[in-house]
LUMGUDREN-896718 format. One record per residue (C-alpha): x, z, y; residue in one letter. Coordinates in Angstrom, 3 decimals, always signed. Example, Ala and Ser with C-alpha at 12.3 -4.5 7.8 and 13.67 -1.06 7.14 Angstrom:
<recs>
{u = +12.300, w = +7.800, v = -4.500, rest = A}
{u = +13.670, w = +7.140, v = -1.060, rest = S}
</recs>
This chain:
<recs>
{u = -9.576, w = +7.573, v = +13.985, rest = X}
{u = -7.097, w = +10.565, v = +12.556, rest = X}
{u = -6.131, w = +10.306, v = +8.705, rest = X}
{u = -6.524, w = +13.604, v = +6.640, rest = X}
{u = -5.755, w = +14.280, v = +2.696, rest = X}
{u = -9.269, w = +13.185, v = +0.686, rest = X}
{u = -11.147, w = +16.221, v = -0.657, rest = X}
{u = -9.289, w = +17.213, v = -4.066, rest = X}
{u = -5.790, w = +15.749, v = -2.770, rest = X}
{u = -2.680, w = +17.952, v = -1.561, rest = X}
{u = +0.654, w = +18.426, v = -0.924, rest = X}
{u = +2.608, w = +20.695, v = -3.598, rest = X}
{u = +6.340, w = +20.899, v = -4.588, rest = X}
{u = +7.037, w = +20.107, v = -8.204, rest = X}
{u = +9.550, w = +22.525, v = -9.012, rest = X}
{u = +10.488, w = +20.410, v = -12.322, rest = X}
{u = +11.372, w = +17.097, v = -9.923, rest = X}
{u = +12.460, w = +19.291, v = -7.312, rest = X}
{u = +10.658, w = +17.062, v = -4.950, rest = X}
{u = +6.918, w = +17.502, v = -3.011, rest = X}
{u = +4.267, w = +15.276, v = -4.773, rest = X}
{u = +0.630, w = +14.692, v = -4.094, rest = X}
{u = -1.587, w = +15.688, v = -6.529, rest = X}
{u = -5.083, w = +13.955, v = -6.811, rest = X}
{u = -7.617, w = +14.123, v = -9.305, rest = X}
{u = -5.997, w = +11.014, v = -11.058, rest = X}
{u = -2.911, w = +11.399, v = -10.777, rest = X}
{u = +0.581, w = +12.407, v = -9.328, rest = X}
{u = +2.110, w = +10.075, v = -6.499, rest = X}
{u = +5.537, w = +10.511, v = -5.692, rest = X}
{u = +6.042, w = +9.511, v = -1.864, rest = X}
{u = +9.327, w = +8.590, v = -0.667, rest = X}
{u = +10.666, w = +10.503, v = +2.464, rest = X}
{u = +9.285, w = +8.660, v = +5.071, rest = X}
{u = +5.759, w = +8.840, v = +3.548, rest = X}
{u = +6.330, w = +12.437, v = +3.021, rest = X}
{u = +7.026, w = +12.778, v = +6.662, rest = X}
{u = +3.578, w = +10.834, v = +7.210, rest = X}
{u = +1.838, w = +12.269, v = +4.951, rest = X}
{u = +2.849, w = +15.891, v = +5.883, rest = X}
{u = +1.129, w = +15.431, v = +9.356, rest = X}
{u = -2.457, w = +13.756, v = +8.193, rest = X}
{u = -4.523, w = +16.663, v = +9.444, rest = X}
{u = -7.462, w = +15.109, v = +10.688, rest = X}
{u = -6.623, w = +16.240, v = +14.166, rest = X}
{u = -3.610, w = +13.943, v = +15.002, rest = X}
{u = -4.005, w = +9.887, v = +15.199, rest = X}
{u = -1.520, w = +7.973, v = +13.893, rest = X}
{u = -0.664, w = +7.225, v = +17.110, rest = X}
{u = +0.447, w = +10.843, v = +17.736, rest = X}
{u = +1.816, w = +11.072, v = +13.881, rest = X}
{u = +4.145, w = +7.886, v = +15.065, rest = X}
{u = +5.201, w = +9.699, v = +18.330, rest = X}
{u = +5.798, w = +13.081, v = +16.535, rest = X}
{u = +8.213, w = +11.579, v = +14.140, rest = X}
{u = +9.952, w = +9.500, v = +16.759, rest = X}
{u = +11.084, w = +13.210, v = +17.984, rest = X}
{u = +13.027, w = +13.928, v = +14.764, rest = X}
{u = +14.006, w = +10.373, v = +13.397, rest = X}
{u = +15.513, w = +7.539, v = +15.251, rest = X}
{u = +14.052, w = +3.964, v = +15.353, rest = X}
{u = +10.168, w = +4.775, v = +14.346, rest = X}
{u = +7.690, w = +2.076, v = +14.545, rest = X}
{u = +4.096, w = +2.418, v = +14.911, rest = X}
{u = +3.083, w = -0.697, v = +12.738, rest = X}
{u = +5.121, w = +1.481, v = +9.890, rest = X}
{u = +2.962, w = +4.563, v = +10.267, rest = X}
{u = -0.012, w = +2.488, v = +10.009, rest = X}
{u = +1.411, w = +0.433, v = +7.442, rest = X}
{u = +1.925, w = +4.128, v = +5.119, rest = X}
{u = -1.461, w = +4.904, v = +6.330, rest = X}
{u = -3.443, w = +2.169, v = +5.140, rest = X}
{u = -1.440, w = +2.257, v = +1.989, rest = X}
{u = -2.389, w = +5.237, v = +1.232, rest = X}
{u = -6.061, w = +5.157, v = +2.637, rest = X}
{u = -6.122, w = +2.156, v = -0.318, rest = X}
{u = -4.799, w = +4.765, v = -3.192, rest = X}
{u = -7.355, w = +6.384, v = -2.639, rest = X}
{u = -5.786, w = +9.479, v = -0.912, rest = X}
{u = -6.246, w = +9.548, v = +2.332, rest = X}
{u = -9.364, w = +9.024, v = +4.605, rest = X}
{u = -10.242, w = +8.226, v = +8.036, rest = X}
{u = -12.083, w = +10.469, v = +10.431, rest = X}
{u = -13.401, w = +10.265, v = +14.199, rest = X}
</recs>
């Protein structure tokens, strides 16, 4: 299964926070920067799997079970979802 952003969720940078937020239709969720990272790479193409191995490229010491761990979180907000 591949995460991707729910219909009505996305990725925008708050100019007034200087910082990129997700907006969703209840809300604003501030990620930190290693959600961010996730988050920036749920296309719905990539498994998290892949999003793990990708990140491992640019930042030192990445663990799979954290990946999923950000995924599931955020499958549970209510922002991302799961597809085949």
């Amino acid at each position: 299964m591949k995460p991707r952003l729910r219909r009505g969720v996305r990725l925008s940078y708050d100019h007034v926070r200087q910082r990129t937020v997700v907006l969703h239709p209840e809300g604003v969720v501030m990620p930190n920067e290693t959600a961010l990272a996730v988050l920036e790479r749920c296309d719905g193409r990539t498994t998290a799997a892949g999003i793990a191995a990708a990140l491992g490229e640019i930042y030192r010491g990445v663990r799979q079970q954290d990946v999923d761990a950000v995924v599931e979180r955020m499958r549970q907000r209510g922002l991302l979802e799961m597809v085949p």
